[in-house]
C-alpha positions as CSV (number, residue, x, y, z in Angstrom):
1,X,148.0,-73.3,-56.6
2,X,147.8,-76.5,-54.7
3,X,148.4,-76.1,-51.1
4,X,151.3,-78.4,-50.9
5,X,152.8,-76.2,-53.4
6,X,152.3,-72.8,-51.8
7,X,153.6,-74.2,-48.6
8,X,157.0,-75.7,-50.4
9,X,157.2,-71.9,-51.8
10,X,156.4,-70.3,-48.4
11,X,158.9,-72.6,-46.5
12,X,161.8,-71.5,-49.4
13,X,162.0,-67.8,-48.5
14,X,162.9,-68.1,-44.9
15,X,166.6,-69.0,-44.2
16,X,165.8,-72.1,-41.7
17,X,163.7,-73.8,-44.0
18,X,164.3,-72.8,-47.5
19,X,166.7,-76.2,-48.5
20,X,163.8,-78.4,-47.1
21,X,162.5,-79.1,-50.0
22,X,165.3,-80.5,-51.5
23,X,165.1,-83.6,-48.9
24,X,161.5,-84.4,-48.7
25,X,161.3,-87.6,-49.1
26,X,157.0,-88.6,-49.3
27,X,155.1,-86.1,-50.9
28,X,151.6,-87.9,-50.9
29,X,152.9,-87.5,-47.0
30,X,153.2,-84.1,-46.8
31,X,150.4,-83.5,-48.6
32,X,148.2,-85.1,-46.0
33,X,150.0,-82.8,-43.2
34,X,149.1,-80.0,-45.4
35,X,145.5,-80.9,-45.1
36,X,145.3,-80.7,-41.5
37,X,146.5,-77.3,-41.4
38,X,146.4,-73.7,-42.8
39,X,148.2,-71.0,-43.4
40,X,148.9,-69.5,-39.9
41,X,150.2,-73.0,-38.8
42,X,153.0,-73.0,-42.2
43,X,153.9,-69.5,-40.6
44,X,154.1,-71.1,-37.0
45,X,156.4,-73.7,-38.5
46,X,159.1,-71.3,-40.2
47,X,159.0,-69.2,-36.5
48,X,159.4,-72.0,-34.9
49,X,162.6,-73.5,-36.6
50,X,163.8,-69.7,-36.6
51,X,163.3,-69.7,-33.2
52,X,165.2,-73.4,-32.7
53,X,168.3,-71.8,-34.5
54,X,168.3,-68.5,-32.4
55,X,168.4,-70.9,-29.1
56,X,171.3,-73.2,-31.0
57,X,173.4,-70.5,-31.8
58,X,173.0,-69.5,-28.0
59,X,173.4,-72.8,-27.1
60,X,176.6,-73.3,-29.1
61,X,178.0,-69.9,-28.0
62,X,177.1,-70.8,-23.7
63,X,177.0,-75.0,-23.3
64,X,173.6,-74.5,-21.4
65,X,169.8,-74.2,-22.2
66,X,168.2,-70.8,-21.8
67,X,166.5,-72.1,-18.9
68,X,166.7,-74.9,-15.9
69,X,163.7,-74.9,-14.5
70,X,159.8,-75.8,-16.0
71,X,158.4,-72.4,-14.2
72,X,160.5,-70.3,-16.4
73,X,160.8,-72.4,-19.7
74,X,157.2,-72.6,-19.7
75,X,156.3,-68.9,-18.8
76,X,154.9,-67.3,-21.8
77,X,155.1,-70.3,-24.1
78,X,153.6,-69.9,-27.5
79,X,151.2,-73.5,-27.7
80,X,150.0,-72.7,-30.6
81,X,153.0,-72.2,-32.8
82,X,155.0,-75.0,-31.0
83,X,152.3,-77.2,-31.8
84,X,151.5,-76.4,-35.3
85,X,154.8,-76.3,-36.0
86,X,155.5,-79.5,-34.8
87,X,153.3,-81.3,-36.7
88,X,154.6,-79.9,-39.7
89,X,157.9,-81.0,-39.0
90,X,156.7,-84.8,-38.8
91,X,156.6,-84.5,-42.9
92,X,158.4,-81.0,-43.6
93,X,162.0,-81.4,-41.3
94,X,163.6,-84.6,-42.1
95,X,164.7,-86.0,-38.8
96,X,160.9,-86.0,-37.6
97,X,160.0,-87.6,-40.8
98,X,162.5,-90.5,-40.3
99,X,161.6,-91.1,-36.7
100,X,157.9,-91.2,-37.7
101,X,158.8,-93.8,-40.3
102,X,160.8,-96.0,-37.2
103,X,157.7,-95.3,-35.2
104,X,155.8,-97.7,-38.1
105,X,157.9,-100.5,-36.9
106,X,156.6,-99.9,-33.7
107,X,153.1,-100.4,-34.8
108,X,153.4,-103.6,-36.0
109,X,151.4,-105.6,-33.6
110,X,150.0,-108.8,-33.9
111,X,148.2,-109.0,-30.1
112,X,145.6,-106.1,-28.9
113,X,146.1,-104.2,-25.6
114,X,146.2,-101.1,-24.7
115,X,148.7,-98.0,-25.6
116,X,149.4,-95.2,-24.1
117,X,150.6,-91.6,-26.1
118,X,152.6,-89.0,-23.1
119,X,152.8,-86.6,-23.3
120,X,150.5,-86.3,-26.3
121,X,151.6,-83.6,-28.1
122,X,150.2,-83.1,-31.2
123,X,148.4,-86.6,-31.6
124,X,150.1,-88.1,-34.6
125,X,151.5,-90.5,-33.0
126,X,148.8,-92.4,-31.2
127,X,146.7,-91.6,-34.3
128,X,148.5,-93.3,-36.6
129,X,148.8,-96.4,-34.4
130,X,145.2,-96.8,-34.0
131,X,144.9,-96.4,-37.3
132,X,146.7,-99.4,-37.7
133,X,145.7,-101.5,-34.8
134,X,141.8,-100.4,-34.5
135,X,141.1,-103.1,-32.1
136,X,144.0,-101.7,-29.8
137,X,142.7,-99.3,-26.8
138,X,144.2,-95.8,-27.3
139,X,145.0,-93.3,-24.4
140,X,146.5,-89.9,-24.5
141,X,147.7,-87.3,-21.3
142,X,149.6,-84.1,-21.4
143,X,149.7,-81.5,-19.0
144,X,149.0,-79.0,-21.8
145,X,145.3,-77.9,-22.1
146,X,146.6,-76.9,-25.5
147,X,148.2,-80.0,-26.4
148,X,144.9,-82.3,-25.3
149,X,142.4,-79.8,-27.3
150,X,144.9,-80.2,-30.3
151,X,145.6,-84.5,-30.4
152,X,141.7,-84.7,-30.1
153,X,141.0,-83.3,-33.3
154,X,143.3,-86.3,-34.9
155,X,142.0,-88.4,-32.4
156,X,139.4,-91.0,-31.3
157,X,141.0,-91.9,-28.4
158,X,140.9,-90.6,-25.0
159,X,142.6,-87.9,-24.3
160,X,142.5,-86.5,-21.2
161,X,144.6,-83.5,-18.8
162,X,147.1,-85.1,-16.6
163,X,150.6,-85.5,-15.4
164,X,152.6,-88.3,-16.3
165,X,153.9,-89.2,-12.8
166,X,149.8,-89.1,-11.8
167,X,149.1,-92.2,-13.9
168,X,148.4,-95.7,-12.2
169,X,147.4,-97.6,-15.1
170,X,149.7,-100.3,-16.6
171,X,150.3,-100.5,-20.5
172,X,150.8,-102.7,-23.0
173,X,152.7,-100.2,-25.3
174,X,153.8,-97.0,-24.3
175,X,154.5,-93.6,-26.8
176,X,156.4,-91.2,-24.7
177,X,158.2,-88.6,-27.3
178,X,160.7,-86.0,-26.4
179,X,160.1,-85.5,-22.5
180,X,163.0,-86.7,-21.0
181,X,164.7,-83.3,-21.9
182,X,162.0,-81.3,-20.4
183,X,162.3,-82.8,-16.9
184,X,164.5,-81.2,-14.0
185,X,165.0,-84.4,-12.7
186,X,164.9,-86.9,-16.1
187,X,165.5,-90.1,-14.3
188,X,162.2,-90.1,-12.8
189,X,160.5,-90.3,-16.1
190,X,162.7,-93.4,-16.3
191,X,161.2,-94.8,-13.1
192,X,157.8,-93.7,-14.0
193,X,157.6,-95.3,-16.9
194,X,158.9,-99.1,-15.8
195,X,156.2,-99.0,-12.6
196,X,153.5,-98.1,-16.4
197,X,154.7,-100.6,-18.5
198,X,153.7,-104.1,-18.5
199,X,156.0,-106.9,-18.3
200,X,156.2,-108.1,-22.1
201,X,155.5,-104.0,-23.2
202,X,157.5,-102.1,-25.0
203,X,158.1,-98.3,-25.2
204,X,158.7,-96.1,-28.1
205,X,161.1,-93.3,-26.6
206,X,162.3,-90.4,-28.3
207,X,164.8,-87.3,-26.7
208,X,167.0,-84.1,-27.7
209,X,170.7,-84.5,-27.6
210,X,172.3,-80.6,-27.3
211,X,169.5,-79.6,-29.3
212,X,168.1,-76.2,-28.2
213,X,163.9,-75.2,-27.4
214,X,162.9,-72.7,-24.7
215,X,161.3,-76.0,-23.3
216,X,164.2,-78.0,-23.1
217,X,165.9,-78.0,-19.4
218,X,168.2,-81.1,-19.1
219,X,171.1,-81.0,-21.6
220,X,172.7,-84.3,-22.8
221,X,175.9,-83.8,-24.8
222,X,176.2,-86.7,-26.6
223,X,174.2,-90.3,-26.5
224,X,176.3,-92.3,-24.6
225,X,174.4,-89.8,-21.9
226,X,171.6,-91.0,-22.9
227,X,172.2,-94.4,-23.3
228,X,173.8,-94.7,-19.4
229,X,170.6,-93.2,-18.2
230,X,168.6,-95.9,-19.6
231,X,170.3,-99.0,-19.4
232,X,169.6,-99.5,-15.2
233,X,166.1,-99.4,-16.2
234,X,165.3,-100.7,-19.7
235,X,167.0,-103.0,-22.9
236,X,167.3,-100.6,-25.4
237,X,165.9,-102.9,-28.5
238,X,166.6,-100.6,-31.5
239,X,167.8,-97.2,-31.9
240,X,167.6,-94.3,-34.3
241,X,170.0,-92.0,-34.3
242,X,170.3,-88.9,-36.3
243,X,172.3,-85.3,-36.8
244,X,170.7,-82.4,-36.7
245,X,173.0,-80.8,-38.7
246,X,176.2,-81.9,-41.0
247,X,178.5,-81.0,-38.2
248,X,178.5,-80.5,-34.3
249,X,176.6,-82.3,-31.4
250,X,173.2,-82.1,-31.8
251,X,170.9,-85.1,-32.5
252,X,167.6,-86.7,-32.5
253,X,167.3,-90.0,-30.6
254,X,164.8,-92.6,-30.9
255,X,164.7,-96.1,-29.6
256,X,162.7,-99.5,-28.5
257,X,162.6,-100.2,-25.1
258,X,161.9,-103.5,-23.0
259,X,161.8,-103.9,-19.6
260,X,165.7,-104.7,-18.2
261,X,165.0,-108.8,-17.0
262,X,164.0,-109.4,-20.5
């Protein structure tokens, strides 16, 4: 059985994942994804959207997150899992699939410069842009040890241990993916990330909207929230803006942002 094929079939028996197969979309796609992994990471996928619909339900059932602060929504975090699992949802949960597929746009660049990918996560991101802008520099931070061991093996690019907010470089382009809703203090990011990006840059940006992790701290309910917390900082250039599920609040939200003068 081809591997694709036993991970559809593996995904089907669990109740949070069984009716993905019905909306898959590329298959050559998730085939690729299903190269990079094995069989422990398809396990670590299905755990971790069981786990994202335990924390919704509590979610849904409180209005809050589990947790407020980074200390305790990071103590005892499972890397591993969160990060295989993640990957596989860039080709196995729809909503990651379609922002991937914005984040294309993105990569069409004309110019060279340099990019930056933080946090870094799982690597795909700044992966596939180098991929299609070799002569672009590539550079990729996360606080995770776990995370920077993980990107590098999708990566030729730097990737290197750090905190954001330690950062004094200036980019051309800037990847920062679903961060904002890990921060105590979110608007910070914000700040950060005008004083790294160049004047003419442009940053793909990508956030939870009353969607549930044990890693998520600041909750937005709905993306006017979001878009108010932008706007005295950047020009939001495009957005992508997607359910979670048929009905209720929770969303993905992805967007193009300039600097606010231009």
């Amino acid at each position: 059985m081809k591997l694709y094929e036993y991970t559809i079939n593996k995904l089907n028996k669990s109740f949070a994942t069984k009716y993905i197969s019905k909306k898959i979309i590329d298959k050559e796609f998730g085939e690729q994804i299903c190269k990079m992994v094995y069989d422990s990471a398809i396990q670590d996928f299905i755990d971790y959207s069981e786990e994202f619909l335990m924390y919704q339900l509590k979610l849904e059932a409180e209005g809050k997150y589990k947790f407020d602060t980074q200390i305790d929504a990071y103590k005892d975090f499972n890397w591993k899992r969160y990060l295989n699992g993640l990957l596989f949802s860039h080709s196995f949960w729809i909503n990651h699939y379609k922002i991937f597929q914005f984040f294309i746009d993105f990569c069409d660049s004309k110019k060279t410069g340099r990019i930056v990918d933080v946090p870094i996560g799982t690597g795909i991101y700044l992966s596939e842009f180098i991929k299609r802008n070799p002569k672009w520099v590539g550079e990729g931070y996360d606080i995770s040890k776990e995370a920077v061991m993980f990107s590098q093996n999708l990566n030729t690019s730097i990737i290197t241990q750090k905190d954001i907010f330690d950062i004094k470089e200036r980019y051309d382009k800037i990847i920062c993916s679903e961060l904002l809703e890990h921060l105590e203090n979110p608007e910070t990011l914000l700040i950060k990330l005008s004083d790294m990006l160049e004047d003419d840059g442009e940053i793909f940006f990508v956030t939870a909207i009353w969607a549930a992790a044990q890693d998520h701290i600041y909750l937005f309910k709905n993306v006017d929230e979001v878009r108010d917390m932008l706007k005295p900082y950047f020009n939001i250039k495009k957005e992508l803006i997607l359910n979670v599920f048929s009905k209720g609040k929770a969303m993905n939200y992805a967007c193009i942002l300039k600097h606010k003068c231009l």
